[in-house]
LOVO-727550 format. One line per 5 residues: number of its first residue (from 1); for each residue x, y, z of N, C-alpha, C. Coordinates in steps of 0.001 Angstrom, whole numbers, plus 500000, padded with zeros to 6 digits. Each point is the difference from the previous one (the first is absolute). Layout:
N
NUM) X/Y/Z/X/Y/Z/X/Y/Z; ...
end
This chain:
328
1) 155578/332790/522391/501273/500146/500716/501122/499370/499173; 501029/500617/499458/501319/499479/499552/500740/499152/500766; 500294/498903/499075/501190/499136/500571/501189/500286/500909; 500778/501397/499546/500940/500715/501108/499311/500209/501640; 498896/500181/499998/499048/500300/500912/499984/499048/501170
6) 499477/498755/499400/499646/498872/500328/501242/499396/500517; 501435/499869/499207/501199/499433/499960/500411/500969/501710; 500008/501286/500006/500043/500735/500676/499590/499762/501576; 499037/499448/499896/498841/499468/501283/500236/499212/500567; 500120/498978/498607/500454/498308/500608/501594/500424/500456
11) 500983/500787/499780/501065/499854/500582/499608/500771/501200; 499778/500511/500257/499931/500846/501582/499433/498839/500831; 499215/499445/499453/499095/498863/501037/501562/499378/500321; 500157/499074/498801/501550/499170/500182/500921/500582/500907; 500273/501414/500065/501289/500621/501068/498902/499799/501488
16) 498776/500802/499996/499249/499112/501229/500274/498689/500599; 499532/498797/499101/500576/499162/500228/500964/499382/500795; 501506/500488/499087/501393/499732/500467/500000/500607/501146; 499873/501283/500543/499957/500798/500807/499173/499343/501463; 498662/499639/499927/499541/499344/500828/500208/498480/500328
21) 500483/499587/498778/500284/498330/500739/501704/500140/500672; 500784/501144/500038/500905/499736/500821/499735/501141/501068; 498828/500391/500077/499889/500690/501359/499084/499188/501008; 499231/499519/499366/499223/498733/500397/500721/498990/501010; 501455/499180/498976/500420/499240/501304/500409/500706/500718
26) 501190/501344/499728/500640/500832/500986/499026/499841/501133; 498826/500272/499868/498658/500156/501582/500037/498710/500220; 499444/499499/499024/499727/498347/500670/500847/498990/500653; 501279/500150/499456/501266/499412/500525/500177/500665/501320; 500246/501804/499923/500646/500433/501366/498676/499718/501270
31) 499272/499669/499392/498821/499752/501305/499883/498379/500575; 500691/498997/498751/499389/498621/500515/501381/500174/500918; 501202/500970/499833/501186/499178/500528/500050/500734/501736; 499207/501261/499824/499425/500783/501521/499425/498853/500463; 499281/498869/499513/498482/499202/500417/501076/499114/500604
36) 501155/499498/499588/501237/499192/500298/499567/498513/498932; 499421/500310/498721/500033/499326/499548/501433/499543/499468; 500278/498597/499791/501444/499522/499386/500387/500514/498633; 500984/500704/499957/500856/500598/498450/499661/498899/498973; 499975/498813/500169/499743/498508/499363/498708/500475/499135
41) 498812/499513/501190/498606/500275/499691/499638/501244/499098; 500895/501470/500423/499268/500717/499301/501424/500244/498346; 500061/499685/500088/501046/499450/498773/499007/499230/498654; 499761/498917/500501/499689/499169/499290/498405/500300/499994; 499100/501314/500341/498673/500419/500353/499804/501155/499257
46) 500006/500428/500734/499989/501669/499988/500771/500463/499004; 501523/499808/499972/500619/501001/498521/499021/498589/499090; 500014/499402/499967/499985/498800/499030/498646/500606/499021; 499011/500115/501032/498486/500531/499643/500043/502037/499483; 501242/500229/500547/500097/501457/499950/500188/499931/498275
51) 500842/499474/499232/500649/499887/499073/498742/499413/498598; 499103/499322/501037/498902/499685/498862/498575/500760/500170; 500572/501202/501193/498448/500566/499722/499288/501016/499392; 501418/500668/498858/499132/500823/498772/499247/498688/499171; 500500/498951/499890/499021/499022/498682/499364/499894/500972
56) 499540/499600/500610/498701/499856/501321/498926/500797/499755; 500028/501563/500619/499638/500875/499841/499612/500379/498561; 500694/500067/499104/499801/500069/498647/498588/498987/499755; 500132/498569/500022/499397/499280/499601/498786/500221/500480; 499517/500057/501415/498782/500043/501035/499464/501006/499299
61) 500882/502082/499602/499299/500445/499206/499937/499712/498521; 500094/499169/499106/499654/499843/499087/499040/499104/499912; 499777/499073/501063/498849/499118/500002/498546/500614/500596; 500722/500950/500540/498212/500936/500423/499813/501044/499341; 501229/500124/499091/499189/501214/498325/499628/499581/499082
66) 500051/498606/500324/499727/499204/498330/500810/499381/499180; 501301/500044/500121/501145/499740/499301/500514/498848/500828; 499556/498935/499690/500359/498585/500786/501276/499680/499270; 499992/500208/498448/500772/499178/499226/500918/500873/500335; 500402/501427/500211/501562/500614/500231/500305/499328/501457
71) 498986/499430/500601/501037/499702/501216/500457/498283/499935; 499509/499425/499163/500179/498523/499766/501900/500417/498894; 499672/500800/499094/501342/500568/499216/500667/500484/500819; 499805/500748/501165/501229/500632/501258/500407/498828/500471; 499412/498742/500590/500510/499087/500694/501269/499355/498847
76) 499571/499166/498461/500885/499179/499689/501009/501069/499277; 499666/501169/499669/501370/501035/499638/500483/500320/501192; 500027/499890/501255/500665/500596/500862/500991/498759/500452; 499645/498626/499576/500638/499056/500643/501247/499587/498290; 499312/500510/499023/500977/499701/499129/500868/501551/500298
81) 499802/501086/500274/500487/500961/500212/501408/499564/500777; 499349/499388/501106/501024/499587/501226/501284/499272/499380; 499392/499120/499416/500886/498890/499353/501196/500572/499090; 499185/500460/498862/500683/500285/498902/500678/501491/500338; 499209/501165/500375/500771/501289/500139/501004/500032/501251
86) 498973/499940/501635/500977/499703/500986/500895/499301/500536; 500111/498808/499562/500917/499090/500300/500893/500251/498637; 500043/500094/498944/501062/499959/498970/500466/501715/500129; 499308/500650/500492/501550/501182/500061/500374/499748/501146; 499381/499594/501091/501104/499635/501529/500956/499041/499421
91) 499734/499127/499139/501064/499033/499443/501080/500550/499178; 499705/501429/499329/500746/500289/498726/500922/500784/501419; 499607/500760/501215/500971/500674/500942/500270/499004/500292; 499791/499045/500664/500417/499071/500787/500124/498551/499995; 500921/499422/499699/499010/498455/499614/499762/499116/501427
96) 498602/499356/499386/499455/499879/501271/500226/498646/500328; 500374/499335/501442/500183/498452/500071/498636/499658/501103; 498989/498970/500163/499553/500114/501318/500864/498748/500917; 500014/500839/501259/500306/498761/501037/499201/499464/500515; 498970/500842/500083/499084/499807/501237/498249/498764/500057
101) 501080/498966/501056/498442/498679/499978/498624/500329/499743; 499777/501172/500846/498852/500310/499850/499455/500276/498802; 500781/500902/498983/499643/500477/498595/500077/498724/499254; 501025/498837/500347/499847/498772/498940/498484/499269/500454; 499313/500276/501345/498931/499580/500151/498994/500658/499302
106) 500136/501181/500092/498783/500962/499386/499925/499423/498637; 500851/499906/498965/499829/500530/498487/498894/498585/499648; 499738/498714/500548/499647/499284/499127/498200/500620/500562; 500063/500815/501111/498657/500130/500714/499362/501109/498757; 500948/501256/499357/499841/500745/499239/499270/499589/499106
111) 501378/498765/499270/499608/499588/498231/498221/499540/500269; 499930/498744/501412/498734/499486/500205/499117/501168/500038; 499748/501037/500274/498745/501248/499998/499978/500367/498678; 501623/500138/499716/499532/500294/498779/499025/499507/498510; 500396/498609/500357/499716/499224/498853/498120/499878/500447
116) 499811/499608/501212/498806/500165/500584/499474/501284/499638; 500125/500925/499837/499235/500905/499677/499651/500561/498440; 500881/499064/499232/500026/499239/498556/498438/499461/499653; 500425/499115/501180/498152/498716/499841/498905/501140/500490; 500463/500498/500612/498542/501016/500674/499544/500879/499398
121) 500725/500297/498978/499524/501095/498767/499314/499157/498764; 500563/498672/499872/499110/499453/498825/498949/500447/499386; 499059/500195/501293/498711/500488/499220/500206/501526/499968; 501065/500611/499593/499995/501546/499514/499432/500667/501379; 499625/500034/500643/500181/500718/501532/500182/498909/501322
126) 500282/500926/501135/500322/499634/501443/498625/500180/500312; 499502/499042/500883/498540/500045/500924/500018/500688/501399; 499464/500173/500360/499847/500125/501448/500888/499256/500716; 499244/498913/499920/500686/498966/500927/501235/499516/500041; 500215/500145/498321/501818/499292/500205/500335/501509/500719
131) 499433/501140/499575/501135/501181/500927/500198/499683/501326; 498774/499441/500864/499996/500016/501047/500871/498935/500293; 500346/498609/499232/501077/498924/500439/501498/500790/499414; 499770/500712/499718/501623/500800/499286/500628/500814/501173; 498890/500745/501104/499888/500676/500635/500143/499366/501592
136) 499320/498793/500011/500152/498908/500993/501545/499157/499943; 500656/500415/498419/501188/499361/500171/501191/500821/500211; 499441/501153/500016/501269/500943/500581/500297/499453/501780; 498896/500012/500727/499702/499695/501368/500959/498555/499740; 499935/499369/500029/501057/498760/499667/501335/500187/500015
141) 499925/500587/498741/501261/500404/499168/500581/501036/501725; 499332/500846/500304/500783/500825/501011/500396/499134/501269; 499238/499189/500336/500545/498414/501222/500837/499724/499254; 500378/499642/499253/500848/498770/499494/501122/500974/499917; 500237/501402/499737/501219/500404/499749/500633/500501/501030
146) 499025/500363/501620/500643/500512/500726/500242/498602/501232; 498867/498944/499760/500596/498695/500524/501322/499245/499520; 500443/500283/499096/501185/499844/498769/501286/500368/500791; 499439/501482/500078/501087/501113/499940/500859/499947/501382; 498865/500003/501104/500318/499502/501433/501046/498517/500055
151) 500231/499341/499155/500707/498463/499982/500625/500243/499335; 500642/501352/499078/500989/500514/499278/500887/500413/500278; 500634/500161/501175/500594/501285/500919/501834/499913/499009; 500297/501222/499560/501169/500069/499862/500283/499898/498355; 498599/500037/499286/499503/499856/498939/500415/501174/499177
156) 500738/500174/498727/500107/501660/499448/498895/501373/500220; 499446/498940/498819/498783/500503/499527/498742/500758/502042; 500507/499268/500207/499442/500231/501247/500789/501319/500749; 501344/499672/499760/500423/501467/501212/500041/500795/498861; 499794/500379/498759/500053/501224/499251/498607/500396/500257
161) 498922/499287/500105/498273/500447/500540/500081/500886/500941; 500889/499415/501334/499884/500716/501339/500953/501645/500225; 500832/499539/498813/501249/501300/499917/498723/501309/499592; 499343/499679/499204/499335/500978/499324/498702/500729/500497; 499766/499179/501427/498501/500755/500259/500102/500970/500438
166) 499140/501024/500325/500016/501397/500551/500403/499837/501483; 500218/501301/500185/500308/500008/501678/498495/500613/500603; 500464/499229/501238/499006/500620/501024/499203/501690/500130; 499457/500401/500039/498981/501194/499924/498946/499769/501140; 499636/501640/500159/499380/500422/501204/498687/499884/499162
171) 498667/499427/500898/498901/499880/499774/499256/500820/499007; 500072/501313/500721/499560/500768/499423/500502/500501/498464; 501605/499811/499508/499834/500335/498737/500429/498324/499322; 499512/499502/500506/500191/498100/498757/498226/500015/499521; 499329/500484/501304/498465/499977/499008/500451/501307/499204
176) 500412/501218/500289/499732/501162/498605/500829/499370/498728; 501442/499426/500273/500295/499581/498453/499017/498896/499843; 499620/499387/500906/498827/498215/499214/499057/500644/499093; 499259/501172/500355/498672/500690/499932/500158/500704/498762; 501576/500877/499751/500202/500980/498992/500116/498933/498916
181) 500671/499198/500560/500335/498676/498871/498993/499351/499356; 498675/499523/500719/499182/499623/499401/499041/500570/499142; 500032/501399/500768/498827/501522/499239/500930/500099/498512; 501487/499772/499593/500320/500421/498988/500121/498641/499334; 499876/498692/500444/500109/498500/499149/498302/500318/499364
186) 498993/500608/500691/498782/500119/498992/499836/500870/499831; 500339/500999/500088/499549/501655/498971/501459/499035/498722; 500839/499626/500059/500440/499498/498746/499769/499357/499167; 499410/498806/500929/499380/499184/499377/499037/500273/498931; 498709/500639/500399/499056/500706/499614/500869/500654/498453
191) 500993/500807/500637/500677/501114/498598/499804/499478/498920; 501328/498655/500430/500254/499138/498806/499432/498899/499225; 499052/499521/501066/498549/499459/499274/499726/501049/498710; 498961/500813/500601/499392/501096/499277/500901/500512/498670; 501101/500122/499639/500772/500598/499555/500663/498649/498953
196) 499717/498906/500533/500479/498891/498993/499225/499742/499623; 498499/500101/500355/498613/499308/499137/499822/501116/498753; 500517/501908/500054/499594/500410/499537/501446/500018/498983; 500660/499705/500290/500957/499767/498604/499744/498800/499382; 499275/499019/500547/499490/498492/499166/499130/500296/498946
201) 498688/501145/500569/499253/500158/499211/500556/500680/498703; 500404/501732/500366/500696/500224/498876/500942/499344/498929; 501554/498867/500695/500158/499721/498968/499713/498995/499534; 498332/499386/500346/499966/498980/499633/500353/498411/500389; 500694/500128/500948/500578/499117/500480/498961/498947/500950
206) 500117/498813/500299/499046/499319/501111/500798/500387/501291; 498881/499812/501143/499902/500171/501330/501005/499184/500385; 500052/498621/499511/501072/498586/500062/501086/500926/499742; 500719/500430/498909/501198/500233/499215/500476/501054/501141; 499288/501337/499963/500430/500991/501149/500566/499730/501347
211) 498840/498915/500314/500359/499563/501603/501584/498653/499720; 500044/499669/499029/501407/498984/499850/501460/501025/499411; 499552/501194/499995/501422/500952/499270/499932/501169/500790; 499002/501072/499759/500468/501124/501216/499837/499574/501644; 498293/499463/499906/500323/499997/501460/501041/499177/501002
216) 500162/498812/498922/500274/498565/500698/501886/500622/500123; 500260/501338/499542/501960/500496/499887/499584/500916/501066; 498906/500864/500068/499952/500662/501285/500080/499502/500851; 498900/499260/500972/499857/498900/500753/501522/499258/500655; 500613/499790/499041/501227/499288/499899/501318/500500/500596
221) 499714/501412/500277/501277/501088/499757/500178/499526/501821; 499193/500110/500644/500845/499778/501625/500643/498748/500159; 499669/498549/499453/500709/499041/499622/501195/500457/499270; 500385/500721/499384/501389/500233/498961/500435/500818/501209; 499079/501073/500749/500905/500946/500790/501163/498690/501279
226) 498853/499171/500421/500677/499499/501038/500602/498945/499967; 500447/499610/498243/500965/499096/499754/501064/500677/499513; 499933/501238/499453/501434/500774/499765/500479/500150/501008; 499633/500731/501769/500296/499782/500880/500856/499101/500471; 499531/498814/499538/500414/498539/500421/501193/499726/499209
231) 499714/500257/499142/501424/500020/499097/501110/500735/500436; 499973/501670/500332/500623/500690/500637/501224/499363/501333; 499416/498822/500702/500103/499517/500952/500764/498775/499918; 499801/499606/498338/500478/498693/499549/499348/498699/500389; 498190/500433/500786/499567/499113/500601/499560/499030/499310
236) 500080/498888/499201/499464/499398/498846/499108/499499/500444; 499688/499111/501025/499026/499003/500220/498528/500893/500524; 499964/501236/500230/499425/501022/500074/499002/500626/499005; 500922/500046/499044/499602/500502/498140/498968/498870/499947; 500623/498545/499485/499355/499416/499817/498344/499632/501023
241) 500155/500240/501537/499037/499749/500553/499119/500761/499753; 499995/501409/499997/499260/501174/499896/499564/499594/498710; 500158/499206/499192/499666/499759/498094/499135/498932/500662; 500286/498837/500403/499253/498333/500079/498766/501207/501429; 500357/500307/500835/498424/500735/501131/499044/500702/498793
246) 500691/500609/499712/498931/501081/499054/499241/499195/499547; 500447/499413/498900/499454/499380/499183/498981/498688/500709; 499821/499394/501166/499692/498954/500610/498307/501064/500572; 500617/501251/500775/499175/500804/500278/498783/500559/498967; 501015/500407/498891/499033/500323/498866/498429/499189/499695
251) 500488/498406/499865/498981/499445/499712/499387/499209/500955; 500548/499987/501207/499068/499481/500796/498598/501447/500975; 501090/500969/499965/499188/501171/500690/499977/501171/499119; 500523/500655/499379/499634/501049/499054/498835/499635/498766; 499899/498350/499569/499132/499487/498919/498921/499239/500997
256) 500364/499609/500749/498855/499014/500204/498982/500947/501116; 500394/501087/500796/499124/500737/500774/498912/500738/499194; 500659/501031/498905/499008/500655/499006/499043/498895/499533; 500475/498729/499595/499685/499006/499091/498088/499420/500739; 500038/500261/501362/498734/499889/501237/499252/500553/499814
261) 500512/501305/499286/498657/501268/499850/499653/499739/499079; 498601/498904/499138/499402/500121/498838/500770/498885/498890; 501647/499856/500768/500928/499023/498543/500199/500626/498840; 501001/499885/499488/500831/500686/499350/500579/499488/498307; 499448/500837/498749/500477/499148/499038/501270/499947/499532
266) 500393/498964/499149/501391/500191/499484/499860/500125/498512; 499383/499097/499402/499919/500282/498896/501026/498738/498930; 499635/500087/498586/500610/498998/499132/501752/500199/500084; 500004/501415/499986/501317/500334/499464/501186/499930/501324; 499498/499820/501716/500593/499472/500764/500744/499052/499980
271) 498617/498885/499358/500120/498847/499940/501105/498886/499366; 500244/500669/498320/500887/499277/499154/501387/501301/500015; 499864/501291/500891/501151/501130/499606/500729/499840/501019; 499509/500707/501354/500793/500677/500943/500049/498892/501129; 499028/498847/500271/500436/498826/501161/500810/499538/499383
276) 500507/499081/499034/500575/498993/499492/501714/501256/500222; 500257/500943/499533/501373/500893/500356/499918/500219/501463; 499075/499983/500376/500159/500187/501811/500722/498848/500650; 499038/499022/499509/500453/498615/500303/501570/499574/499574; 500006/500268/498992/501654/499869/499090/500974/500675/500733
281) 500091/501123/500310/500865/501190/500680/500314/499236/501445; 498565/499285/500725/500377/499698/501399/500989/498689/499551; 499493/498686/499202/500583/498957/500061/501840/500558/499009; 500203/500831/499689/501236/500124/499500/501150/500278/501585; 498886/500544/500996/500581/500527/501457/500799/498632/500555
286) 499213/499011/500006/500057/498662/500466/501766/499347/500299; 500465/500539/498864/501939/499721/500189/500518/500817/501375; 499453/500948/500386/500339/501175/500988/500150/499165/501011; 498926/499072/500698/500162/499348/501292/499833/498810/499715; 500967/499268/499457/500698/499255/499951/501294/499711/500147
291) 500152/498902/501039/501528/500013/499941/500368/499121/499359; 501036/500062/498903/500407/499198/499253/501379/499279/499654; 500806/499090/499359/500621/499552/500318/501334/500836/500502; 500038/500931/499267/500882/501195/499698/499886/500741/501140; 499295/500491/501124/499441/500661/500927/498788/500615/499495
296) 499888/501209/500648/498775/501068/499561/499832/500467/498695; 499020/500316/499795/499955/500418/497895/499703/501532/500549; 500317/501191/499306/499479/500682/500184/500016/501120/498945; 498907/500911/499776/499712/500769/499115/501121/501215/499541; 500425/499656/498901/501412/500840/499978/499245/501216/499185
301) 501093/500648/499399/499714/501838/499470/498945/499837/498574; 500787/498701/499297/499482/499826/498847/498526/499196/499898; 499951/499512/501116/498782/499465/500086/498650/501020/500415; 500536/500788/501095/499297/500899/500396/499694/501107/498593; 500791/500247/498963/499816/500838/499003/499290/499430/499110
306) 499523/498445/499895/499462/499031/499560/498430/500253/500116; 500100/499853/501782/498646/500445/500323/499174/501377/499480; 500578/500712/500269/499818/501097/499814/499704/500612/498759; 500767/499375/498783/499346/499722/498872/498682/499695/500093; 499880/498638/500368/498849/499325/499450/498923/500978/500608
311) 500074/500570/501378/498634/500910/500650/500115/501093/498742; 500617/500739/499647/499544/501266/499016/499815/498836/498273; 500496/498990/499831/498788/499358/498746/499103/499762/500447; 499508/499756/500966/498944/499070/500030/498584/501926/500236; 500647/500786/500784/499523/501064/500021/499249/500590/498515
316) 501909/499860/499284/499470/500975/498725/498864/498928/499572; 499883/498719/499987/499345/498627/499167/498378/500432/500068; 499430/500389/501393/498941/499849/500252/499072/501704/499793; 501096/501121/499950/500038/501130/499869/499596/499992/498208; 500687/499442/499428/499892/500055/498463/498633/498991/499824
321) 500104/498832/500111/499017/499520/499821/498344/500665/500529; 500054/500717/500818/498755/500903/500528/499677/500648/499105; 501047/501074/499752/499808/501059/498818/499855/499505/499069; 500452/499238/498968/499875/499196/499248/498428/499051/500037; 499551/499556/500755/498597/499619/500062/499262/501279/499660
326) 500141/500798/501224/498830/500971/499378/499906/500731/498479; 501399/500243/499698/500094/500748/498517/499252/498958/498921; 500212/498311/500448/499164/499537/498698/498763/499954/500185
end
């Protein structure tokens, strides 16, 4: 099978994807808010989880075809994705300031998973068990943000969550979009699995490298969809939240659930390449929520074009160096 072929496949899965993770909340949202669940709750839930469940899906099938390492590469390219691609062009439209307590609470909870999941790779894979405490710390992580959020009232970042959830829907069609939504988050899934392992093989490339560059920009694309949105709106503290959830989500539930089935490797080149820029990208965030003497710092055009740089070097970096391994 030719590369056009394959390239071909894996994108149809990807429009699957996009396609089902915003038909997904459309159901899931217009049904929790029929249920009279709070705009709050399914805000900070439901779109939150809607937005991370092509890498989800992706990952679960790549860990039951064999391809552990593209979904360990979907998790830390999708969170440098976030960083470096989605937040620095919302910055290059928009520059971004945060206001919001809650987000100055979140980021040090971020950098901490992040760096934690640094030590947990040491030995070149994830176990079982840490998946299952990665997975046990989402459950936490979800108390603590909606116990938070409730003692927040009047919070930015908080009423741009509630502006945005779906409206109410009749029973009967919030399960057909939940249902259509989910039948097309895994017939995509599946696509673009299948379709990225078979362009790895052909060009050579590792399972790692694929899952940190095509899949981990596919994956990524409903995060960019629903921060351009946000931008649209001028919502800043929004952009940035939808960047610090994802990414919090990513590795506590998109890595650490697959991570249960069997454990998951990472490998040398995780180790000294792509954590240590993951890690770097989040702690450069760190000025964002801070208030400082000056007031708020916030991510201006040039910074955001900054970012955005560094995600396509660090892309081409690991792209060349692949090819480049195998040719010698």
């Amino acid at each position: 099978m030719s590369i056009a072929l394959d390239l071909t496949i894996a994108l149809a899965g990807l429009l699957l994807l996009v396609w089902g993770a915003e038909r997904f909340v459309h159901g899931a949202g217009g049904l929790a808010r029929s249920l009279g669940v709070s705009t709050l709750v399914i805000g900070l839930t439901v779109v939150s989880l809607g937005t991370s469940a092509p890498e989800l899906l992706v990952n679960l099938t790549a860990q039951l075809t064999g391809v552990p390492a593209m979904a360990f590469g979907n998790v830390v390219g999708s969170n440098i994705a976030n960083i470096g691609l989605v937040l620095g062009i919302s910055a290059v439209l928009l520059p971004l300031t945060v206001h919001s307590k809650v987000l100055r609470r979140e980021f040090p909870l971020l950098l901490g998973v992040t760096v934690l999941l640094g030590a947990l790779i040491m030995d070149e894979a994830l176990q079982p068990l840490e998946g299952f405490l990665l997975t046990l710390g989402l459950a936490a992580y979800a108390y603590w943000i909606l116990r938070d959020s409730r003692r927040s009232s009047g919070d930015p970042f908080l009423e741009e969550v509630t502006e945005d959830v779906p409206e109410a829907l009749p029973l009967g069609k919030a399960l057909l979009w939940l249902f259509l939504g989910l039948g097309a988050l895994i017939l995509g899934s599946r696509g673009l699995v299948y379709g990225a392992t078979e362009v790895a093989e052909l060009a050579g490339m590792s399972d790692l490298v694929i899952g940190l560059t095509l899949v981990a920009f596919g994956t990524s694309l409903p995060e960019l969809a629903a921060s351009l949105a946000a931008v649209a709106k001028k919502e800043d503290d929004l952009v940035v939240g939808n960047v610090v959830g994802s990414c919090l989500l990513n590795i506590l539930l998109v890595l650490g659930l697959p991570a249960m089935i069997g454990g998951m490797p990472a490998g040398p080149d995780a180790i000294v390449r792509d954590l240590p820029v993951l890690i770097g990208l989040t702690l450069l965030l760190g000025p964002l929520f801070i208030n400082g003497p000056r007031g708020l710092y916030r991510i201006n055009r040039l910074e955001g074009g900054v970012l955005v740089a560094a995600y396509v070097a660090y892309i081409s970096w690991i792209i060349h160096s692949s090819l480049t391994g195998v040719a010698a």
